[in-house]
C-alpha positions as CSV (number, residue, x, y, z in Angstrom):
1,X,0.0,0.0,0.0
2,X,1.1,3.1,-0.2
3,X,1.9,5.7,2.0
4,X,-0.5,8.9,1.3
5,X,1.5,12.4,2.1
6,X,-1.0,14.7,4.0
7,X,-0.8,18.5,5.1
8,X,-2.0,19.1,8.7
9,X,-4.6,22.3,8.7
10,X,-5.4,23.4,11.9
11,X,-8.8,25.1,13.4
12,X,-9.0,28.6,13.6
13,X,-9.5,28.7,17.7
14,X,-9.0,26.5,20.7
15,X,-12.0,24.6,22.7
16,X,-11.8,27.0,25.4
17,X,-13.5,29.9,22.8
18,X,-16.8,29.7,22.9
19,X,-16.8,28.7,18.8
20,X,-14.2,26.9,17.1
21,X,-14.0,27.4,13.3
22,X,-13.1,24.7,11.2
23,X,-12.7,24.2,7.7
24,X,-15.8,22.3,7.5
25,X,-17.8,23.2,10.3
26,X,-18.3,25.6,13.6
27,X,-19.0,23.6,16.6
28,X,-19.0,24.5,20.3
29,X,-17.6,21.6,22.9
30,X,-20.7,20.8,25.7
31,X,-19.1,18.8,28.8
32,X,-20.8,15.7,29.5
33,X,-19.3,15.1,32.7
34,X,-16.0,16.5,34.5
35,X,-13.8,14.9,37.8
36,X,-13.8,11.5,36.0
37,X,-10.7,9.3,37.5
38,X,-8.7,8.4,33.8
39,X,-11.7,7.7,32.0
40,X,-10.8,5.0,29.1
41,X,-14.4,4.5,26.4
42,X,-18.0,5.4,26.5
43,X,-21.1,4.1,24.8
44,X,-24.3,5.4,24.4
45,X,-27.4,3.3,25.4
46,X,-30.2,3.4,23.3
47,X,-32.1,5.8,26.1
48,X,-29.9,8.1,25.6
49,X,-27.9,7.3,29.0
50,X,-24.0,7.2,28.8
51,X,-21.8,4.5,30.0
52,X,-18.0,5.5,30.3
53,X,-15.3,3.2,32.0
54,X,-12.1,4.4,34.5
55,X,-8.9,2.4,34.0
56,X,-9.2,1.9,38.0
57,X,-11.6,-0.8,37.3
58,X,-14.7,1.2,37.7
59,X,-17.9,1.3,35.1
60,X,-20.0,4.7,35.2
61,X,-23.7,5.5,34.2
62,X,-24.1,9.1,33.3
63,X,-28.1,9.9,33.1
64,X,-27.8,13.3,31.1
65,X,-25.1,15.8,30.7
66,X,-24.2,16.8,33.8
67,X,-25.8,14.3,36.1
68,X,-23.6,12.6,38.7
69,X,-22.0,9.6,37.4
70,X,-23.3,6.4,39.6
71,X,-20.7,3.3,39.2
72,X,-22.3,0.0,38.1
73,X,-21.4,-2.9,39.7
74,X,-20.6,-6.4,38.7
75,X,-17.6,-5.6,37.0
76,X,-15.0,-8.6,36.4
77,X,-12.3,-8.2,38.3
78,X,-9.4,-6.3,36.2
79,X,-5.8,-5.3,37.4
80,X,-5.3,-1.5,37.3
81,X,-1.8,-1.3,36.8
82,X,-0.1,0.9,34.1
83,X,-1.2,0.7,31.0
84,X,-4.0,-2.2,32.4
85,X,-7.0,-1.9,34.1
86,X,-10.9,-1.3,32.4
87,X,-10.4,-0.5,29.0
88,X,-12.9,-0.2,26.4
89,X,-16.6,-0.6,26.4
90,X,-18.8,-1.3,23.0
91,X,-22.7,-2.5,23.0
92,X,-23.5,-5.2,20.3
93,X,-25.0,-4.0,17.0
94,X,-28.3,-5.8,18.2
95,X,-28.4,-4.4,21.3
96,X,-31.9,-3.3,21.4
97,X,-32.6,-7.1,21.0
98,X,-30.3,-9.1,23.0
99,X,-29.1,-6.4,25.8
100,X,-24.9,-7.4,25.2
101,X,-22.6,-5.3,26.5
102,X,-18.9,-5.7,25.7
103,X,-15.7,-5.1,27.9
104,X,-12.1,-5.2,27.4
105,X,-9.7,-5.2,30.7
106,X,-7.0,-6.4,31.5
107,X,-7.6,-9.9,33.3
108,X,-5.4,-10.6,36.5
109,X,-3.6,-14.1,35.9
110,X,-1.2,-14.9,38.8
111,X,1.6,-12.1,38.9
112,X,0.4,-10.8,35.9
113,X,-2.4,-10.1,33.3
114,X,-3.6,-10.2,30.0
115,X,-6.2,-8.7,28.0
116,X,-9.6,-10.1,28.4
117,X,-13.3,-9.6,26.5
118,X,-16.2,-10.6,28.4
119,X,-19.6,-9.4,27.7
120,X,-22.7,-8.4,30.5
121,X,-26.0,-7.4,30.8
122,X,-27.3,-4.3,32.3
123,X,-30.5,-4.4,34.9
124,X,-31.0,-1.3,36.9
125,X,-27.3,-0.8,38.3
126,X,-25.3,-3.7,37.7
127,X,-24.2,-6.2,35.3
128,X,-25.9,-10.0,35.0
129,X,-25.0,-12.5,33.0
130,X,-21.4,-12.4,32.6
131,X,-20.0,-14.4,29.8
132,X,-16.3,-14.5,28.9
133,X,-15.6,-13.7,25.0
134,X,-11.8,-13.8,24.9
135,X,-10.4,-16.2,28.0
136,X,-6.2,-15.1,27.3
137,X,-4.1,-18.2,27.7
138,X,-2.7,-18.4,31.3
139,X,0.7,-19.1,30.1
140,X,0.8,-15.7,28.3
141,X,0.2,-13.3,31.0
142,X,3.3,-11.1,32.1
143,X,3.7,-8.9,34.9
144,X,4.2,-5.6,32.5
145,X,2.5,-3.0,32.7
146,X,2.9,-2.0,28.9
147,X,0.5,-2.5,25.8
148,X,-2.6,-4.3,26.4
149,X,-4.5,-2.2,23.8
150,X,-7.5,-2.8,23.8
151,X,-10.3,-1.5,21.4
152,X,-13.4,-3.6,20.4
153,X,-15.3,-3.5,17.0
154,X,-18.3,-5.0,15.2
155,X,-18.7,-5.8,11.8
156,X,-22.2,-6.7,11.8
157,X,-21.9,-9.7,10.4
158,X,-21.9,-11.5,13.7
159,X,-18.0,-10.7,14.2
160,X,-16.0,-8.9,16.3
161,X,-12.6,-7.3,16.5
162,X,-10.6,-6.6,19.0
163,X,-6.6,-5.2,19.4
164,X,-3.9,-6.7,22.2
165,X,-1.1,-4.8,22.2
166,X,2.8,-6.4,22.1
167,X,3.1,-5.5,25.7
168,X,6.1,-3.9,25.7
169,X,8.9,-3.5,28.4
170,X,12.2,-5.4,29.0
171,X,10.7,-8.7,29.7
172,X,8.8,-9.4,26.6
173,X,10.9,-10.1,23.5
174,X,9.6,-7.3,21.1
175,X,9.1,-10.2,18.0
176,X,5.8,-11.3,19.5
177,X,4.3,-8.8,17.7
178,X,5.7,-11.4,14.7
179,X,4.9,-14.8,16.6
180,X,1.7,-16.0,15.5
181,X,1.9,-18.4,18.8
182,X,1.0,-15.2,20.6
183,X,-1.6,-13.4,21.5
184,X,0.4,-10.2,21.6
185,X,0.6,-7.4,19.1
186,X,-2.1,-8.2,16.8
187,X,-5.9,-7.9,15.6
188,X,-8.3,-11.2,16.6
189,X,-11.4,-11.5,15.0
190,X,-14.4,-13.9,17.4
191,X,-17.9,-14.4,16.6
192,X,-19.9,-12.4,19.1
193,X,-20.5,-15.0,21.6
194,X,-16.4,-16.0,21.5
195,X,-16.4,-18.9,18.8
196,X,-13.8,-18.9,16.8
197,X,-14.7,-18.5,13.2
198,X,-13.9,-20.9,10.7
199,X,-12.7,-18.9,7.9
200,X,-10.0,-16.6,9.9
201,X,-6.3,-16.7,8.0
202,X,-4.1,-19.1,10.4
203,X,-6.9,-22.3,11.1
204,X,-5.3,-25.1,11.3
205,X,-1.8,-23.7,11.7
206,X,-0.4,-25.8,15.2
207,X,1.7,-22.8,15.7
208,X,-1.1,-20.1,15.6
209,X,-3.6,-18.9,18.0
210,X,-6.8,-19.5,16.0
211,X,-8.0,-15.7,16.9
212,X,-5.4,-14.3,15.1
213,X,-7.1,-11.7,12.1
214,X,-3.8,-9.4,11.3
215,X,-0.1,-9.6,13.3
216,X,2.5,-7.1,13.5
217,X,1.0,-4.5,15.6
218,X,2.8,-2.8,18.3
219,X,0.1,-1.1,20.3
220,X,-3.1,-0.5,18.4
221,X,-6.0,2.0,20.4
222,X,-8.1,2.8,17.9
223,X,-10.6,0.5,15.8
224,X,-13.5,1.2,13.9
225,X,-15.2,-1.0,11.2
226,X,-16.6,0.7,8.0
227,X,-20.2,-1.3,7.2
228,X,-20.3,0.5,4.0
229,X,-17.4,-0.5,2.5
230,X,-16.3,-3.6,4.7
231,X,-13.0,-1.6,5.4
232,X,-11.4,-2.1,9.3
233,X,-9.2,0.9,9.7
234,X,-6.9,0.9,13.1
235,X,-4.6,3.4,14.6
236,X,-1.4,2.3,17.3
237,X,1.3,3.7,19.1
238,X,4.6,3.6,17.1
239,X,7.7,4.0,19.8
240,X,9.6,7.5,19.5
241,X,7.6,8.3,16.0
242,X,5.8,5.9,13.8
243,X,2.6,6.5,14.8
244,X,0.3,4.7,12.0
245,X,-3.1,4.5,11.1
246,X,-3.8,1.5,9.2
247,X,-6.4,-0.3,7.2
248,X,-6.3,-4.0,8.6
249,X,-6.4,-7.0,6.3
250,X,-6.9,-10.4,6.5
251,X,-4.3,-12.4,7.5
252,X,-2.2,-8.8,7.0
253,X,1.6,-8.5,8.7
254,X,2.0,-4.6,9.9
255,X,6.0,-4.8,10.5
256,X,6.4,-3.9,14.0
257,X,9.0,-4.3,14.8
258,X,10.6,-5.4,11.8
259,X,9.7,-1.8,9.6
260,X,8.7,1.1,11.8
261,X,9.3,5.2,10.7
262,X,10.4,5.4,14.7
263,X,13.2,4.8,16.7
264,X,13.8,4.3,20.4
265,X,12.8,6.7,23.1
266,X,16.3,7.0,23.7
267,X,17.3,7.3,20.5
268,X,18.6,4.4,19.1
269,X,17.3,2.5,16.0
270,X,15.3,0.3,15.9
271,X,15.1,-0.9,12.4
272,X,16.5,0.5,9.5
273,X,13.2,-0.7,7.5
274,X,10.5,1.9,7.1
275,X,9.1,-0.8,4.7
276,X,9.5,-4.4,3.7
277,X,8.3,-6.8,0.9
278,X,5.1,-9.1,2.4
279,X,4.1,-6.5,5.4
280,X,1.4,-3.5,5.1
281,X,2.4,-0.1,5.0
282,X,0.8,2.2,7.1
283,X,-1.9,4.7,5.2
284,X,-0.4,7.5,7.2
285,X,2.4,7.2,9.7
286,X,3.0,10.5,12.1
287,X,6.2,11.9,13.1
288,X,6.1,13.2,15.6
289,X,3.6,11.2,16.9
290,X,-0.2,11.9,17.9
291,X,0.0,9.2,20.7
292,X,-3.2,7.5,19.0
293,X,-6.2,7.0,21.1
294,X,-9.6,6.5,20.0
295,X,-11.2,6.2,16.3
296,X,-14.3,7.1,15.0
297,X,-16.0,7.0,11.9
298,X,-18.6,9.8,11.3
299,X,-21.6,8.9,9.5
300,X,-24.3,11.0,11.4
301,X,-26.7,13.7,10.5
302,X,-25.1,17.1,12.3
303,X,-22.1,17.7,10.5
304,X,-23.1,16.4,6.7
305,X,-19.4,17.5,5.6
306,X,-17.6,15.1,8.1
307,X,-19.6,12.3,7.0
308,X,-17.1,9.6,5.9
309,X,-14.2,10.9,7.7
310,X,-12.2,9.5,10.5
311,X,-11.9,10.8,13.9
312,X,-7.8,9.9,15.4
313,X,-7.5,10.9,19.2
314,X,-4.5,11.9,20.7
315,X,-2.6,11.4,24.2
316,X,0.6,13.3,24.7
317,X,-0.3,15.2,21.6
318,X,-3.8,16.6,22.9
319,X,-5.6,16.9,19.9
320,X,-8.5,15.7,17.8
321,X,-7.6,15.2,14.1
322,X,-10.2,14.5,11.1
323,X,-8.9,12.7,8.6
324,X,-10.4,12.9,4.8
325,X,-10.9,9.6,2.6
326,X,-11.5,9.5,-0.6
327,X,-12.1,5.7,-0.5
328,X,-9.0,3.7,1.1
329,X,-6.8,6.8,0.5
330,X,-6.0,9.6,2.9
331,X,-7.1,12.8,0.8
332,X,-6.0,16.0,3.9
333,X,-5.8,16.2,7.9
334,X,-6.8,18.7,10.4
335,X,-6.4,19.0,14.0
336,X,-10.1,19.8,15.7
337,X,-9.3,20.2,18.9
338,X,-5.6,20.9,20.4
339,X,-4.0,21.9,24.0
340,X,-7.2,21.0,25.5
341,X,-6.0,17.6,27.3
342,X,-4.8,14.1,26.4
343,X,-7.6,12.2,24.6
344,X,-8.4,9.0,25.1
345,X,-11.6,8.2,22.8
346,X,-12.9,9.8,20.1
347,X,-17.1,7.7,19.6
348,X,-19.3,8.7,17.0
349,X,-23.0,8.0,18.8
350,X,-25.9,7.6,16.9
351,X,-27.3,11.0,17.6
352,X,-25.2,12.3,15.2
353,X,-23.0,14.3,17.6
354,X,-19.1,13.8,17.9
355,X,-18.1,12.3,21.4
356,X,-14.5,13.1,22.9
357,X,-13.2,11.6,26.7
358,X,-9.9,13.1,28.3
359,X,-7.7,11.0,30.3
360,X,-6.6,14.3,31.9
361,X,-8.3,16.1,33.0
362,X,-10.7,13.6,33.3
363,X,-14.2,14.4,31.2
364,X,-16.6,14.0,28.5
365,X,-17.6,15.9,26.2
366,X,-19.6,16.5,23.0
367,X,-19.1,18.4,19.6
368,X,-22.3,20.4,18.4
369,X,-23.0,22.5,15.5
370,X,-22.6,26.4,15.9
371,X,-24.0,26.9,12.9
């Protein structure tokens, strides 16, 4: 594939004016809630009502915009350590029907942990019904604290996705990104109720985890499936640059860390490769990097010029930035939002509203039109 050059435009105004002008659209930014402890996804119930999680292991039910959050209980127990703890949160396409709710977290397995999908039911203020999706193998955990991921996706079709990062750190070789024995560094794909499906790229294989959709993925926190054109697009953490957004294929190597466009935080190179015969090439890479967070895809009613384009988060970077497709291709950038805070999840709700959460400060807020 090849890698699309973009110019980054910026808007006109930071949140903290009271409009922000951007090429596309004026918005204003409405807080949903404020004093939230590293909040890490939301998802919007069908009522209307908001559920948002905290790394620290706790799940939150927001009535309305600017009700007091009340935590839910019945939460698996997660381990809150680094990177780990509760993660992401998605509701099942069929919600309405079958009442699934869908959480990623970071499953404490002796010293260590590994990232876990289990799914729940909500009945007043609990969870019921827990099932486990994704059981990680025992003999996998570690005791870092680096790159669990984890972001969830449906296609619809029954499936659904879900990233684990390479984990990182000292103690973990940094090929298991490349060992398809691992469960590390790479994109699974599940039927909804944790079967595995028959027609994913490495059944059969002895030396694969049957999970396994794509490999090669250093630390990907941002996944959002396309219905309309079947297209899985991805964003992950590259190391001191390298930041890449990605469209995920099956069976797909993504190079990490055997091609990267970053080196070490200290400097040092990793790889000399910024490409490779046989791997994917990242639709955009940034450098410097964004520290990718969340991804949306906009497809809603109250900004008819963003519909089709993606929404990349940013940590360290503290921005928001809409990225243009003209299909696969990456046709122009700009940065929404910037120097308001690091963002963890950018969510796209079926209201038709734009949805960003900080990790710090910690709140949630909402794009609307100003127009």
């Amino acid at each position: 594939m090849r890698l699309m050059p973009v110019v980054l435009l910026f808007a006109a105004a930071s949140a903290c004016a009271e409009v922000i002008d951007s090429s596309a659209h004026r918005f204003r930014v409405e807080t949903i809630a404020d004093g939230l402890d590293h909040p890490w996804a939301a998802a919007q119930l069908p009522d209307g009502r908001f559920l948002v999680t905290e790394r620290r292991g706790r799940l939150l039910l927001i009535d309305s915009p600017g009700a007091a959050p009340r935590e839910i209980s019945g939460v698996p127990p997660v381990l809150a350590r680094g990177q780990g703890g509760l993660l992401d949160i998605a509701l099942h396409p069929s919600y309405t029907e079958n009442g699934w709710i869908y959480l990623a977290y970071s499953k404490p397995i002796g010293d260590g942990s590994l990232t876990a999908i289990a799914r729940a039911k909500l009945q007043d203020d609990r969870l019921t019904d827990l099932e486990m999706i994704f059981d990680p193998p025992a003999d996998q955990a570690t005791g870092s604290g680096l790159h669990f991921g984890c972001r969830m996706a449906f296609d619809g079709r029954g499936h659904i996705f879900f990233s684990i990062g390479d984990r990182g750190g000292p103690t973990n070789p940094k090929n298991l990104a490349q060992s398809l024995s691992s469960v590390a560094g790479k994109i699974h794909r599940l039927h909804d109720d944790g079967r595995v499906p028959a027609d994913n790229p490495f059944i059969g294989r002895k030396d694969a985890m049957p999970s396994i959709w794509a490999y090669g993925s250093r630390n990907a926190q941002g996944l959002v499936y396309d219905a309309a054109s079947g297209r899985l697009w991805e964003t992950e953490h590259g190391p001191r640059g390298g930041d890449e957004l990605n469209l995920i294929r099956k069976g797909a190597n993504y190079g990490w860390p055997l091609a990267s466009h970053g080196v070490n935080y200290s400097g040092t190179t990793i790889t000399k490769n910024k490409s490779l015969p046989g791997m994917e090439d990242p639709v955009v890479q940034w450098t410097p990097v964004i520290a990718a967070s969340g991804l949306a895809l906009y497809r809603g009613d109250k900004f008819p010029r963003w519909r089709g384009n993606l929404f990349a988060g940013g940590l360290a970077s503290e921005r928001v930035v809409r990225v243009e497709l003209n299909g696969a291709a990456v046709t122009g950038q700009e940065v929404l939002l910037r120097d308001t805070g690091r963002v963890r999840d950018v969510r796209a709700f079926e209201d038709g509203f734009l949805y960003v959460l900080y990790d710090e400060p910690g709140k949630f807020v909402r794009l609307v039109p100003a127009e």
